[in-house]
C-alpha positions in Angstrom: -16.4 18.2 -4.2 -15.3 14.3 -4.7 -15.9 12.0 -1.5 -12.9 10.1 -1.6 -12.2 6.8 0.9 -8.0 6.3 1.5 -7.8 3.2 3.0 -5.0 3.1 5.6 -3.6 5.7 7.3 -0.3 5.1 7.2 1.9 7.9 5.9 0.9 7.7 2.0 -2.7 7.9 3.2 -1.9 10.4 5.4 0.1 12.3 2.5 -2.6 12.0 -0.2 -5.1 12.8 2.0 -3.6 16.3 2.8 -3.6 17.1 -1.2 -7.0 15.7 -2.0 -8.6 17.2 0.5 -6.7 21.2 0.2 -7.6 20.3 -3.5 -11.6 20.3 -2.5 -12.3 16.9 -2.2 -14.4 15.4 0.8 -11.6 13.3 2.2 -12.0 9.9 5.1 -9.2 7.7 5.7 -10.3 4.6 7.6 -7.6 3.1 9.6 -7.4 -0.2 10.7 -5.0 0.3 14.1 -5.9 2.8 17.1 -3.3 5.4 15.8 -2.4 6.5 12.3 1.2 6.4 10.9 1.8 2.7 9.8 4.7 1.7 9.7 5.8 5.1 11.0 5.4 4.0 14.6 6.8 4.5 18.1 7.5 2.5 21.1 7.6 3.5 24.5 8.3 1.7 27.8 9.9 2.9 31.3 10.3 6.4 30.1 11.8 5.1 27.1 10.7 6.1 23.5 12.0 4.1 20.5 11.3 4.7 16.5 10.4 1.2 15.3 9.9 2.1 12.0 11.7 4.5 9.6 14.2 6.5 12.0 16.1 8.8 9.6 14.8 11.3 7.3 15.7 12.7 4.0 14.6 15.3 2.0 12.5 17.1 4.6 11.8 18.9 1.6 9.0 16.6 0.5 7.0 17.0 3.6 7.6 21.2 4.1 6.0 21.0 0.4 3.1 18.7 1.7 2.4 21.1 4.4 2.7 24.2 3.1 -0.1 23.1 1.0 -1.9 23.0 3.9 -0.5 26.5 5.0 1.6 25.9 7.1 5.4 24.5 6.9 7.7 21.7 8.1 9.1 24.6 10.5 6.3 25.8 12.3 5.4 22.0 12.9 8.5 20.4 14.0 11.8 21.2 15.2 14.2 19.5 12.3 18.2 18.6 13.4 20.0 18.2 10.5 22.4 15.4 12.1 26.8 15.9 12.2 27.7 13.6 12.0 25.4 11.4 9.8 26.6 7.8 10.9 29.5 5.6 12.3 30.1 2.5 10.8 32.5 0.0 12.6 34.0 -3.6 11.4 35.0 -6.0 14.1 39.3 -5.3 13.0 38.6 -1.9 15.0 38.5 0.0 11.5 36.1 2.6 11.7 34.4 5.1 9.1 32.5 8.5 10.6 30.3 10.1 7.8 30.4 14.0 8.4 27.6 16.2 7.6 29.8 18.4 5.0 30.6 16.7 1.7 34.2 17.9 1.6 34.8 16.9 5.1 33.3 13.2 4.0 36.2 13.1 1.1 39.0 13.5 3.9 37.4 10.5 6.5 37.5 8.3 3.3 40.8 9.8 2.2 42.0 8.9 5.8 40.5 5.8 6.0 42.3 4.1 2.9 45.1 6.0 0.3 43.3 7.1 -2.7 39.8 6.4 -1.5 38.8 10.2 -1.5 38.9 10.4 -4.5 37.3 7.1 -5.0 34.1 8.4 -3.0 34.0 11.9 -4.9 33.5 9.3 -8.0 30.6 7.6 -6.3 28.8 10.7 -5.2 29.0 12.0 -8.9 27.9 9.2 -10.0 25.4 9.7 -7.8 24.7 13.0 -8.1 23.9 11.7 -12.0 21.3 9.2 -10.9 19.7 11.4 -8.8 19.3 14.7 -10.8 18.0 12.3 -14.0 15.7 10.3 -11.3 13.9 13.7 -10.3 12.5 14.2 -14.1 11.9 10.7 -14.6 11.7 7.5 -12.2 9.8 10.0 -9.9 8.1 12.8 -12.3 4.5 10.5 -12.4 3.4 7.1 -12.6 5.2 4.2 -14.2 3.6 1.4 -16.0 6.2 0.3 -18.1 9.5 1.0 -19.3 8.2 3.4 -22.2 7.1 5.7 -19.4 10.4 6.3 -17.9 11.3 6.7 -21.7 9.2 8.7 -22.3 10.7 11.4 -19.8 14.3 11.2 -20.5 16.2 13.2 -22.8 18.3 11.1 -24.8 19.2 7.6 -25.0 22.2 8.7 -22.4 19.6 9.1 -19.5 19.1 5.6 -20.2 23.4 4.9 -19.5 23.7 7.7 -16.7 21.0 6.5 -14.5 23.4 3.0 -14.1 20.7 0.2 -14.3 22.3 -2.0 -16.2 25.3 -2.9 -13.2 24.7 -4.3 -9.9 25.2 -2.1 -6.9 27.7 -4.6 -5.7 29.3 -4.4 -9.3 29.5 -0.3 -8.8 31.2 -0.9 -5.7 33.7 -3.1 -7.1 34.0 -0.7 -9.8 35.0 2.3 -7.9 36.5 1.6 -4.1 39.5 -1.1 -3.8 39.2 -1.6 -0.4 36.5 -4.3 0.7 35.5 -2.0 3.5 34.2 0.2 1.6 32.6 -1.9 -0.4 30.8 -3.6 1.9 29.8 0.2 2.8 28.4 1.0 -0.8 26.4 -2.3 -1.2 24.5 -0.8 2.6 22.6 1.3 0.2 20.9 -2.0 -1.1 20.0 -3.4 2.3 19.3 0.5 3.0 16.1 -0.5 0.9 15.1 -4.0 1.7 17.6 -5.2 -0.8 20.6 -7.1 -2.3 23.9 -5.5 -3.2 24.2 -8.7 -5.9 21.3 -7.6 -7.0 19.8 -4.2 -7.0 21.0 -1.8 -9.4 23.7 0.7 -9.2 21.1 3.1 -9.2 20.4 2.5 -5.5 24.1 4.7 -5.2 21.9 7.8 -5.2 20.6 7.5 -1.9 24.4 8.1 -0.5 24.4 11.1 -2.5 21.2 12.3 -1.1 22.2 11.9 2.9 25.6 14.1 1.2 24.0 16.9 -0.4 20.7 17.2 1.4 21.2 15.6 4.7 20.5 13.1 7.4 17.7 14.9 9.5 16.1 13.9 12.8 13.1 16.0 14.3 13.0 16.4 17.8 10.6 14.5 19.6 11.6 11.5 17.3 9.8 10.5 14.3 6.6 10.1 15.7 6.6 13.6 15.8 6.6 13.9 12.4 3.3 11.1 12.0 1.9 13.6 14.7 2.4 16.5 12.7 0.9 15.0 9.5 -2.3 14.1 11.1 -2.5 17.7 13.1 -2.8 19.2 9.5 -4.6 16.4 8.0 -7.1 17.5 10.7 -6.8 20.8 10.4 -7.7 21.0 6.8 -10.7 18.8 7.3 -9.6 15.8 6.9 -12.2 12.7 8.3 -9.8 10.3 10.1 -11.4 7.1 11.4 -8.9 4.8 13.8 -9.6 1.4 14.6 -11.8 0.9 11.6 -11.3 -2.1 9.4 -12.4 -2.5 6.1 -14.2 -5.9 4.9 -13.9 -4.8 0.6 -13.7 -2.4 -1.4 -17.3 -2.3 -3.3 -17.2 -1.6 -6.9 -19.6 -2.4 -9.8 -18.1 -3.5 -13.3 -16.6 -0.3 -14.5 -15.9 1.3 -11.1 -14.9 1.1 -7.4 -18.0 3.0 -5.9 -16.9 3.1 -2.0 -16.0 0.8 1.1 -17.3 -1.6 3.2 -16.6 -1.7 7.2 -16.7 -5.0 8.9 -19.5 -3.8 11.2 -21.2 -3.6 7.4 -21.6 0.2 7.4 -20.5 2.1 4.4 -18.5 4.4 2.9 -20.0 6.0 -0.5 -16.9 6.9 -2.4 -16.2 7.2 -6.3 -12.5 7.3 -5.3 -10.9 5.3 -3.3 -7.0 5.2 -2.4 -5.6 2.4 -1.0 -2.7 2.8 1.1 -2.4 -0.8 1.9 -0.1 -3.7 0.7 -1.1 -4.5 -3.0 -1.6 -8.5 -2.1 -4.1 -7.6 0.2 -6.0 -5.2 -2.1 -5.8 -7.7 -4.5 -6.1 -10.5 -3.0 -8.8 -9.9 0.0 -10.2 -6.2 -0.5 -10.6 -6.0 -3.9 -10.3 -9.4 -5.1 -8.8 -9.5 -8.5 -6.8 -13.1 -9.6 -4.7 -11.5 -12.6 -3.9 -8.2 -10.7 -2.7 -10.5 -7.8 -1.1 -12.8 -10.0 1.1 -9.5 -11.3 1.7 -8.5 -8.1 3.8 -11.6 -7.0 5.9 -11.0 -9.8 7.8 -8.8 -7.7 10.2 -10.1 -5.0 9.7 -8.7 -1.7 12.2 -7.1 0.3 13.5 -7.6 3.2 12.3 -7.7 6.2 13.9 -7.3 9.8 14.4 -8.6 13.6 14.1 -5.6 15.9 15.4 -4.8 19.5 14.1 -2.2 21.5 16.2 -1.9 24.5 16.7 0.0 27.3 20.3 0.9 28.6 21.6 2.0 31.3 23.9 4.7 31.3 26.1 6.6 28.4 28.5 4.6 25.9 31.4 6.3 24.8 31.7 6.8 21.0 28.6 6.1 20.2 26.5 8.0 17.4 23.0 8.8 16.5 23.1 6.2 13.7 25.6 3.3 14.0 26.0 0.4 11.9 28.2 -2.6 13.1 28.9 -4.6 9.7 29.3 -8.3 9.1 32.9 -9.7 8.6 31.5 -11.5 5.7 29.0 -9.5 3.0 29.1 -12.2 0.7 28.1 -15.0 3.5 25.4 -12.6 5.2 23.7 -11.7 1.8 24.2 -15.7 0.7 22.1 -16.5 3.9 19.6 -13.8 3.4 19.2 -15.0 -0.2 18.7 -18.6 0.7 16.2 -17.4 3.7 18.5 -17.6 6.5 19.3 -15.4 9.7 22.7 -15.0 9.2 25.1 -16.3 11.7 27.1 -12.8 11.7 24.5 -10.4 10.9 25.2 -6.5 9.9 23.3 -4.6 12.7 22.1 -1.4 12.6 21.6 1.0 16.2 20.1 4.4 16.2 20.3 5.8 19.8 18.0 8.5 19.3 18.9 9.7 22.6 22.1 11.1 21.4 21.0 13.8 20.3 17.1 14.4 22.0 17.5 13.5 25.6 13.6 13.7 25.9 13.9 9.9 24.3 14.9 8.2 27.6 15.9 9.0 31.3 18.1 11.0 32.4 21.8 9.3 32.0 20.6 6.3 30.3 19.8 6.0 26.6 17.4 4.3 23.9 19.1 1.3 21.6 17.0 0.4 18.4 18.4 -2.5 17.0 17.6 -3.6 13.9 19.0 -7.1 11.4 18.2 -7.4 8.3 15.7 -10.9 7.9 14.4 -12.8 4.9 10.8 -11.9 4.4 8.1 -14.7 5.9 11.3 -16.3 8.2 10.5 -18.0 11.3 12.7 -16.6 13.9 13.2 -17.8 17.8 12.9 -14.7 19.4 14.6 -15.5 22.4 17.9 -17.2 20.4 17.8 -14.2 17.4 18.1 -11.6 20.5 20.7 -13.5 22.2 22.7 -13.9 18.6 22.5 -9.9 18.1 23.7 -9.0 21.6 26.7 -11.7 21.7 27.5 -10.2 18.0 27.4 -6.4 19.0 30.1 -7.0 21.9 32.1 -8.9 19.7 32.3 -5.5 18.1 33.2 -4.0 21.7 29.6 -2.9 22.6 28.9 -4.8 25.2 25.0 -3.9 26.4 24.3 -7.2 28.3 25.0 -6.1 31.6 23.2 -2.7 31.2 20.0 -3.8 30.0 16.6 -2.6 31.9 14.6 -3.9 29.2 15.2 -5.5 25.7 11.9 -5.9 23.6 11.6 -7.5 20.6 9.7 -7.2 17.0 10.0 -10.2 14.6 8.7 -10.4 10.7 5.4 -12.3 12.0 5.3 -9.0 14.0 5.5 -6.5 11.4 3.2 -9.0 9.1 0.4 -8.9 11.4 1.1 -5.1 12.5 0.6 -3.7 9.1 -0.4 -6.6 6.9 2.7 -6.7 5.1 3.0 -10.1 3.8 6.3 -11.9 5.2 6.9 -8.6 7.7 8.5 -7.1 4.2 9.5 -3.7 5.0 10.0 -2.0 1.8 6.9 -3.9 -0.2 8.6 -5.1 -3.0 12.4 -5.1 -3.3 14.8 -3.2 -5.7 16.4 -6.6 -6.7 16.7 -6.6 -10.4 17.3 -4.2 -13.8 13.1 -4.7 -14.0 12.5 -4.0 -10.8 11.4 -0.8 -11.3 8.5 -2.0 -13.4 7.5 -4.9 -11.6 6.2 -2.7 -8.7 2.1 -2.4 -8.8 1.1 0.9 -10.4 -0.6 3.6 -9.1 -3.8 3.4 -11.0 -5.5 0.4 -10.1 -7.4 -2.6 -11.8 -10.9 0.0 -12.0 -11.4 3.3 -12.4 -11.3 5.3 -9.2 -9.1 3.2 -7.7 -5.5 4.6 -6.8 -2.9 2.7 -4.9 -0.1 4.9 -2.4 2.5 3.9 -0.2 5.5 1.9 0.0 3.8 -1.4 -1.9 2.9 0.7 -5.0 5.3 3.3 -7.4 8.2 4.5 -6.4 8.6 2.4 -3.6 8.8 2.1 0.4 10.8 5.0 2.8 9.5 8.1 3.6 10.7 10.3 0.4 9.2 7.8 -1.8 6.1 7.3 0.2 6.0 11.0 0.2 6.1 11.1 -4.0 3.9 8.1 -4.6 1.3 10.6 -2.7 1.9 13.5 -4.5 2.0 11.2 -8.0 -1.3 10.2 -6.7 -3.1 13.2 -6.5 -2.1 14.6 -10.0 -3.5 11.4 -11.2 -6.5 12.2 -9.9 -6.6 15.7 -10.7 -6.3 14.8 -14.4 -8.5 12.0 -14.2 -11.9 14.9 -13.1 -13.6 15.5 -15.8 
């Protein structure tokens, strides 16, 4: 048995901590906040109870695996709703798109909503469908260090073509839809992830095909009920979990990490140690390392966001789970993002949880996460970035002014000093870029016995990669015992 430290208990920690510890290890995670999760968080006020971090999830599959390692399954720990329809997306000339849980249903709404564009979609998903199937047996099969590790797992040079790399999403878009709506609804899966349609790869256009063919899926009680569930079984399967815990280094001699330090100065002997935190903060504060850090910065960060968490009275007609109210100009709101602006006419995204789980609010009334996409690092004035988002969302005929019982707020400083993630960057690093992929810090880290999880480190931030980079993790260390 292996005592291993996980630093952070966010859902990669939480997810790693599972595996190492049903694989015989002696497993702690020491968590820096009172609760576990990250940025896998909730938010509740006045009977109100708000996601305020990753409020959709995809392939549930990933976590039933996780847990029936532990002996149990997704089922006997949560109630899943697999969500019909997925979302609503509205532009301010009153055209409006509903995405459908049933694929062929979701070629008619496109058919219906332009001449020809049925067809157009079944293209994208393909295309999709392509990325995706070539993804599972390489991008996310193990580690990546380089690009002769993603080589090294594909078939034939085609892989390489098929997996779409080489064009922008925004390019793909043009490609395949001739109407600008829909455009502006393929280049979503960029911002999706923390990223530019000008400049993320057409790969991204997998993640549509995912919500198509395996579903957008909710689990009752909200997603906090899914961070409860994972530290239940951590628990259960003897997992250590220390809350409100921070951790002053991670102590290493010259050949390898050997443990953690506390800031009360106790310590954790540990010949592993998994860090489940931001790579710039390893790097740069708990395991300082000046070249490691220097790499790290390589990689642009993503996005990051202004959040409202507001309570409304009453019920809004024609309203969905998951909403998103776009922009009238994709070109200006990414140009503004780009230059490190908060766009005048911001896309914004609402999940009203209480749509489908009336246990999210009060009786009659219902629960509006808001979210804009925000340069990382940005300065925002609370006050006048709320006031912008409200004024906006009526312009799109939701008009929640009057309603309001409450309207809270969460800026990038917020989310920065929340989960030290510098610039309040949501998904770590973003996907801008045909490197991207290989700019992201690698699992193994600078010394033997050191591992890095979670949405700064390979494949990348959102709950089915987060989920992967944990299970990459623990094979790595399975090989790595002697």
């Amino acid at each position: 048995m292996t005592r291993v430290a996980v630093v952070g208990g966010g859902v990669g920690g939480l997810a790693t901590a599972i595996r190492l510890r049903v694989a015989g290890h002696d497993v702690t995670i020491v968590e820096r906040n009172h609760a576990v999760g990250g940025k896998l968080a909730v938010y509740e006020r006045d009977g109100f109870t708000f996601d305020v971090g990753p409020s959709l999830l995809t392939l549930p599959d990933l976590f039933d695996e996780i847990f029936r390692l532990a002996g149990t399954s997704l089922d006997e720990q949560l109630t899943m709703v697999r969500l019909d329809p997925q979302f609503r997306y509205s532009w301010r000339n009153g055209s409006q798109l509903t995405i459908p849980d049933e694929p062929q249903d979701t070629r008619s709404h496109f058919e219906a909503f332009a001449p020809g564009a049925g067809e157009q979609w079944r293209k994208f998903d393909d295309n999709g469908r392509r990325i995706w199937d070539i993804s599972q047996r390489t991008f996310f099969a193990g580690p990546m260090s380089d690009p002769r590790s993603l080589l090294e797992r594909m078939d034939s040079p085609r892989d390489l073509l098929d997996i779409d790399a080489l064009r922008t999403l925004r390019r793909a878009a043009r490609d395949t839809f001739d109407d600008d709506h829909l455009r502006q609804w393929a280049g979503r899966y960029a911002t999706y992830s923390g990223s530019s349609p000008a400049q993320a790869p057409a790969t991204l256009a997998c993640i549509a095909h995912i919500e198509s063919r395996f579903g957008c899926w909710y689990p009752m009680g909200g997603l906090g009920a899914l961070r409860e569930a994972l530290e239940r079984v951590a628990l259960d399967v003897g997992v250590t979990i220390r809350t409100s815990t921070e951790v002053a280094s991670i102590t290493s001699t010259p050949h390898r990490v050997t443990g953690v330090r506390l800031s009360d100065d106790s310590f954790i002997d540990a010949p592993i140690v998994v860090a489940n935190v931001d790579a710039r903060h390893l790097y740069d504060d708990l395991l300082p390392d000046a070249s490691a850090a220097k790499k790290v910065r390589k990689a642009a960060l993503s996005t990051s966001g202004f959040i409202l968490c507001v309570g409304v009275r009453g019920r809004t007609d024609g309203i969905g789970h998951h909403n998103v109210w776009f922009s009238d100009d994709a070109y200006q709101e990414s140009r503004a993002i780009d230059a490190g602006q908060f766009a005048d006419d911001p896309t914004i995204y609402g999940c009203i949880s209480s749509v489908t789980d009336p246990s999210q609010a009060p009786e009659g009334d219902e629960n509006w996460f808001l979210l804009v996409n925000t340069p990382p690092g940005i300065a925002l004035d609370a006050e006048r970035a709320r006031d912008l988002v409200l004024e906006r969302l009526a312009t799109h005929g939701v008009e929640l002014r009057r309603r309001i019982r409450f309207c809270a707020h969460m800026t990038p400083a917020d989310i920065e000093h929340n989960y030290r993630s510098p610039g309040g960057a949501i998904y770590g690093a973003s996907s801008n870029g045909k490197r991207a992929a290989f700019a992201r810090p690698a699992n193994r880290g600078t010394k033997p016995g050191l591992y890095l999880v979670g949405g700064s480190s390979h494949p990348g931030g959102g709950l089915p990669l987060v989920a992967t980079s944990a299970r990459i993790v623990a094979d790595m260390i399975a090989d790595d015992q002697p």
